[in-house]
N, C-alpha and C positions, 0 to 999 in steps of 0.2 A: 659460854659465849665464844665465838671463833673469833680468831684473831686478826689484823690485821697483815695480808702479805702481801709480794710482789711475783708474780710469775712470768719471766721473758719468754715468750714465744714462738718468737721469730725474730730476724735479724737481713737488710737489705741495705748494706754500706753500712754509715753511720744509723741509720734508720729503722726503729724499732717499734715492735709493736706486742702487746702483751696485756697481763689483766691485774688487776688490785683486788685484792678479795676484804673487803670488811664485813660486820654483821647486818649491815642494813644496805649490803647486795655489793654485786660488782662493777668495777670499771674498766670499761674497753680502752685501752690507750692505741695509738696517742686517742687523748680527751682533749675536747673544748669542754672547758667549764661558764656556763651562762652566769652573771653578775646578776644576785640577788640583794645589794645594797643592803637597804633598807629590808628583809624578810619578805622582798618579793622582787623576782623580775617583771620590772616595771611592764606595764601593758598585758602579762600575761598572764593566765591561771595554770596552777602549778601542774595541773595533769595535762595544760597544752606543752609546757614544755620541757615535759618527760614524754610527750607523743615524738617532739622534733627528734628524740633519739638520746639526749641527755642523760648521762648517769649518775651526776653529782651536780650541786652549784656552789657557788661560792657565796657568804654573808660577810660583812663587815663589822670587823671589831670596834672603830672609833666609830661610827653610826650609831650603831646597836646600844652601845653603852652609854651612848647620850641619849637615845632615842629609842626605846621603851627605857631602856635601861638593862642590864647582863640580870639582876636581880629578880626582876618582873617578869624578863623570860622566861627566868627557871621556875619561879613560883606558879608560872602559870604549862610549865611542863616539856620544857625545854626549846630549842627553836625549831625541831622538827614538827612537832606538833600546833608549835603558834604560827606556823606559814604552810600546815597542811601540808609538808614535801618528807617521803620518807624513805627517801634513799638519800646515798651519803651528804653531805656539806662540810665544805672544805671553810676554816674561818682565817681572814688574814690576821695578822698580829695586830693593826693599829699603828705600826711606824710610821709605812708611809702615806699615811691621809695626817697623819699628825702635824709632819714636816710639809703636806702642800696645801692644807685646809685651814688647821688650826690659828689662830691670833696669839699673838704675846707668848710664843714658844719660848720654854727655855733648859736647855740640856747639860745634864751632866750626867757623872757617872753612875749615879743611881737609875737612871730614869729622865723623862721630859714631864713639866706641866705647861700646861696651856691653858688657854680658855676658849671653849666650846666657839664653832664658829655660828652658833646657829644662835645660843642665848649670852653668852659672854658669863658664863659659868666656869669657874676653875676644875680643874680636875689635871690628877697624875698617872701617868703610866707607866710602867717600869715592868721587867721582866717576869717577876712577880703578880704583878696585878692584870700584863695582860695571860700570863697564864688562867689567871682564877678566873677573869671575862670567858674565857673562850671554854674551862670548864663547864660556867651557869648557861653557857650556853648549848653546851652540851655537842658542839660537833665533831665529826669523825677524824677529821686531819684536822691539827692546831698548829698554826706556821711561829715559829721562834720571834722573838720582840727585837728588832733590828732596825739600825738608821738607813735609812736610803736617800744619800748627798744626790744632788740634780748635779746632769752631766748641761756641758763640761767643766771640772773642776777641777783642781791642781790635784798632783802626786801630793802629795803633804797631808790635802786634805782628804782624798780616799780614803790614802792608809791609816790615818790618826780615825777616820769612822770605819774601816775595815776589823783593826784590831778592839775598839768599841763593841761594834757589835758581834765583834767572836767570846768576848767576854759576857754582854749578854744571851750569846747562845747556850753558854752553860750553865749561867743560873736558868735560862730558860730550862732546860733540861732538869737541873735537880726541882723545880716548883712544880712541874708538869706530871712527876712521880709515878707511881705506877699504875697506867690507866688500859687495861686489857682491852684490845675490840679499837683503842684509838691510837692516833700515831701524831707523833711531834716530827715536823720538818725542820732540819736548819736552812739558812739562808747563807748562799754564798755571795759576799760581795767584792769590791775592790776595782769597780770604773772599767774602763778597758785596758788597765796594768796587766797582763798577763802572769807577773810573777807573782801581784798583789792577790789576784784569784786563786793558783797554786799554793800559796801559803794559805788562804783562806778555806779551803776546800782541805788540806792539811789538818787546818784546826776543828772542822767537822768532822770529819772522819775519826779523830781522835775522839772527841765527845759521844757521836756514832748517835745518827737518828733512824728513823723508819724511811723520812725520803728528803732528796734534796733538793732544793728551789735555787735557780741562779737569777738574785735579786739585783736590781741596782740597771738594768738596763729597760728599754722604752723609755726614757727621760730626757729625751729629746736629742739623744747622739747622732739618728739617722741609721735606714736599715742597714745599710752598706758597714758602717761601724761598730752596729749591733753582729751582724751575720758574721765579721770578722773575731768580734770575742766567742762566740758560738762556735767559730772553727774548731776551738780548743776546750772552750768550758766547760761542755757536759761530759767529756772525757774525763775531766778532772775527779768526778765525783764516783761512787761506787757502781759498778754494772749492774749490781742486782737487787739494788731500790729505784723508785721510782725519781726521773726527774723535769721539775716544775718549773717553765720558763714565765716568769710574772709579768700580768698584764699586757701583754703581747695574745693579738693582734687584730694585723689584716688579713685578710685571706692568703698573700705572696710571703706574709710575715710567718705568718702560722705552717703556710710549707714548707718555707727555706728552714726553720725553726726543728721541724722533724728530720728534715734530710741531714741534720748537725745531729741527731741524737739526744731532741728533746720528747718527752712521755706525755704533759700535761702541759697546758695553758689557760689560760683567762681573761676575757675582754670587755667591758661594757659597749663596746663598738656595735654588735650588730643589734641590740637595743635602743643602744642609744642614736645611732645611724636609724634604726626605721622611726624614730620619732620627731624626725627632722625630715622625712622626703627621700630619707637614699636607702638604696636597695641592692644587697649584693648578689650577682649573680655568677655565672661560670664564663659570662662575659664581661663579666667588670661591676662594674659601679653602674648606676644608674640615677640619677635624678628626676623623681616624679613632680617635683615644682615647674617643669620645662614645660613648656607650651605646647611642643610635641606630640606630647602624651596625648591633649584633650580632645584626640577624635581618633583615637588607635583602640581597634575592638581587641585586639590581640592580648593575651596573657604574659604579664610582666617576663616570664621565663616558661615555653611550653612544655619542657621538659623536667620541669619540678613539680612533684605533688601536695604541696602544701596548699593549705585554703585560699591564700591570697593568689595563686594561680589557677587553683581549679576551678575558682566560682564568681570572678572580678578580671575585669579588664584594665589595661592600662589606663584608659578614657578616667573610668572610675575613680583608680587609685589616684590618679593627676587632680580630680575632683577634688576628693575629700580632705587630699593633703592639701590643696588648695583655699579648701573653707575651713580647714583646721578641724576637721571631725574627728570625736577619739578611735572612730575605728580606722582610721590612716594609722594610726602609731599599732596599733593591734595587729593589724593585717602584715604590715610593712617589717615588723618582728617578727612576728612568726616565721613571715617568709625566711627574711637574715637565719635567723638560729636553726630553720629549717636547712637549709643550707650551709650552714658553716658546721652542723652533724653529720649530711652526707659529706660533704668532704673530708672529714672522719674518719668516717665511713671507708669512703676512697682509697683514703691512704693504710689505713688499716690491710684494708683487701690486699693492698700493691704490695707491699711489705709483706706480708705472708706467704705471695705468690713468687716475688722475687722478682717484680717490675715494678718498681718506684722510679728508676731514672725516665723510663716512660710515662707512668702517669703523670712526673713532674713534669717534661717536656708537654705533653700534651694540654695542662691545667695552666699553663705558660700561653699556648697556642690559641688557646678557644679565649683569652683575654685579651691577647694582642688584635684579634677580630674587633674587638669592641662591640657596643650593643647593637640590635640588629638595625636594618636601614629603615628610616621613618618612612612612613606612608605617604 
């Protein structure tokens, strides 16, 4: 079986671009990783989006183990197979759905238990245990068991969950043991302390993973606060693994995020945005709920070739999101993730070619237009 590695590229500033090699294929970085939740990106079928351009998704450990269950998964052949997707899957740890989902949390240094928020069932997590989840489940990248405190919160209490979960990043490590073909990420935390992430990034390094996620922001700091711990953070960690900005973003987020020297990221945004009416495009945002829409023959964006462009007008899509049809949420996805893989894409190219401060200005420019003028 080959191994898991990281190969840098290319290099344009802080801005990188390069490839992951696992056994169950490669990834183009920077990657968006699509939000598989539940063992499916909601609204879509898994070879639609591995058309959008997708090389990985992401699945959920505190879902999954509630909902078949980590056990049933495997019994039944692991999660590659029970959701039909068989390139890689990245799985998070389960901390932070613990910390913003769960009921009756209660943490120490073992671990959290809580009760399910779906049945009001108990259940514990700990380092340990989310290792063994994310084993039965069989995915390629397994993210370390770690707290993530919502911002803003004092120094006191970052650090006291900073050094926490530097502690569970090592028992992460020794439970995770030796799995060839997959890779354990640590997770660097510590708010927007600079020196609290330096030390942190210190104690990964030391333990020494396959790649590094810098966890603990989109918790509601604001980009401006986010991009300023980004100035510094991904420097922090090692040049030559790969590194994972969590849960981030938007399309401005996800640029700014690479031109700092981010590899990967993750959002349920442009899923869960096209199942509400909004639609991203290279001019911004768009709302099909608008009234606007319902007599515009025009294609949401003509210059994208996804289905919900090629063969659907706006009129249409303003419709069905209108009467709540399930193909508005289908079409309105596809588009999103259609689009947030060529910009990908985009940046990929820019970075190899050694114009990214251009594509960024320009990707800046065609949004500041805003969408086009109604009819």
């Amino acid at each position: 079986m080959s191994r898991f590695s990281f190969i840098l590229q290319a290099t344009d500033g802080a801005a990188r671009t390069g490839r992951i090699d696992t056994p169950r294929g490669a990834i183009r970085t920077p990657a968006f990783m699509p939000v598989g939740t539940a063992a499916t990106v909601k609204a879509m079928l898994p070879e639609s989006v591995a058309s959008t351009g997708a090389d990985i998704l992401l699945g959920n450990t505190y879902h999954l183990m509630l909902r078949p269950g980590a056990e049933r998964v495997h019994a039944l052949g692991g999660l590659h197979r029970f959701m039909n997707w068989d390139k890689p899957i990245l799985t998070d740890s389960g901390g932070f759905q613990v910390m913003s989902l769960a009921d009756l949390r209660k943490l120490d240094e073992s671990g959290v238990t809580f009760r399910s928020h779906i049945d009001g069932s108990k259940h514990a997590l700990s380092p340990e245990r989310s290792m063994e989840i994310q084993r039965l489940l069989g995915s390629d990248i397994v993210m370390a068991f770690d707290e993530c405190p919502a911002l803003p919160a004092d120094r006191d209490r970052l650090a006291s969950s900073m050094h926490l979960s530097m502690r569970w990043a090592r028992r992460s490590r020794e439970a995770f043991g030796d799995r060839p073909g997959h890779a354990l990420f640590g997770i660097q935390q510590g708010g927007l302390e600079h020196d609290l992430r330096e030390e942190s990034a210190a104690a990964l390094r030391e333990i020494g993973f396959e790649g590094y996620a810098i966890g603990g922001l989109a918790v509601g700091e604001g980009q401006e606060a986010m991009f300023g711990c980004l100035d510094h953070a991904p420097a922090m960690l090692p040049e030559d693994k790969p590194r994972y900005l969590m849960g981030v973003g938007k399309p401005d987020d996800i640029v700014g995020a690479v031109a700092r020297g981010v590899d990967m990221m993750d959002c349920v945004l442009p899923s869960r945005s096209g199942r509400t009416g909004q639609a991203w495009t290279r001019r911004g945002q768009v709302n099909l709920r608008n009234a606007r829409h319902a007599d515009d023959p025009r294609p949401l964006d003509e210059a994208c070739g996804c289905p919900a462009c090629r063969g659907y007008s706006r009129a249409y899509l303003h419709h069905v999101t209108r009467s709540q049809e399930m193909i508005a949420g289908m079409l309105l996805t596809w588009h999103n993730l259609h689009y947030y893989q060529e910009l990908m894409q985009g940046m990929r190219d820019a970075i190899a070619e050694g114009r990214f401060s251009e594509f960024e200005a320009a990707f800046h420019a065609a949004r500041a237009e805003g969408d086009i003028e109604r009819l």
